[in-house]
C-alpha positions, -999 to +999 in steps of 0.1 A: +124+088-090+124+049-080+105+022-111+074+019-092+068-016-072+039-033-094+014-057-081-010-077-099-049-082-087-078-101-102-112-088-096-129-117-084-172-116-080-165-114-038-147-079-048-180-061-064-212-050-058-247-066-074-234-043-108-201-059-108-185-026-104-156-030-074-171-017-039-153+014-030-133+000+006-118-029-017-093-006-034-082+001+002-078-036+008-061-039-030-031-011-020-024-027+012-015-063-001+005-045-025+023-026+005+026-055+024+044-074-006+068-046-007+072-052+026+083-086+026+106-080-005+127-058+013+130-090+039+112-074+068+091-102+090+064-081+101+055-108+128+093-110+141+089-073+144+054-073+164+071-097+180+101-070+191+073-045+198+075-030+167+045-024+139+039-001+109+003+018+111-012+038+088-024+075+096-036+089+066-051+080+035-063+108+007-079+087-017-096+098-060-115+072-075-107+078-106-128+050-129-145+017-122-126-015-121-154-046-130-157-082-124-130-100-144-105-071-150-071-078-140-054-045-125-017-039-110-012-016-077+017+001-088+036+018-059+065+041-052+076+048-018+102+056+009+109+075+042+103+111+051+116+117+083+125+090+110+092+072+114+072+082+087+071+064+054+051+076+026+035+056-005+022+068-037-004+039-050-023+036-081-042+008-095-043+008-133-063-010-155-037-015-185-030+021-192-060+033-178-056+049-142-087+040-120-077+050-082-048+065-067-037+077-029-019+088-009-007+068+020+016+078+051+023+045+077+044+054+106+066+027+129+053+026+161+058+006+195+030-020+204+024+006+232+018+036+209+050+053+211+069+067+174+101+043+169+127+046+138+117+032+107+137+001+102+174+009+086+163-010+050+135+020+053+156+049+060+177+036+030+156+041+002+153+076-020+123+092-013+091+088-031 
């Protein structure tokens, strides 16, 4: 299995709720920058390839909640990932606090035209291992 892709997050006061506990939808938002960084690493321009008619969407999330992250923690997303079949690509996310686990999921994205239609992944997708 691949060293997971790790990527840091500050919880800042806009990220919580009035007991400075992290509002549920931001670990959503927190896993998504980190896939999006990952991403860009591999050297894909997602706007050159909206651009071509091509775009990643997600279709499924299963999400645990495992602990609370609080005002001032600093966390890392860290992330596996890579194809399972021609348009699918699946990620493995959690969000740590130190050792401590706090949320993990389950994401599958799949490449898809700008009208709808499956496409390939891109070839530096189909490349990797699987997660």
């Amino acid at each position: 299995m691949q060293d997971p892709h790790r990527f840091p997050v500050t919880v800042y006061y806009e990220d919580t709720d009035m007991a400075g506990i992290v509002y549920y939808a931001n670990y959503l938002r927190y896993i998504e920058r980190a896939r999006s960084e990952i991403v860009e690493e591999m050297g894909l321009d997602q706007n050159r390839m909206r651009a071509d008619g091509i775009v990643f969407v997600v279709t499924r999330v299963e999400a645990d909640y495992v602990s609370s992250a609080r005002l001032g923690d600093r966390l890392t997303v860290e992330t596996t990932h890579g194809p399972k079949g021609a348009v699918r690509w699946m990620f493995d996310q959690k969000v740590m606090r130190g050792d401590q686990e706090i949320f993990r999921a389950k994401v599958a994205a799949v490449c898809m035209s700008t009208e709808g239609k499956p496409t390939r992944l891109p070839a530096e997708v189909r490349a990797l291992k699987g997660a």
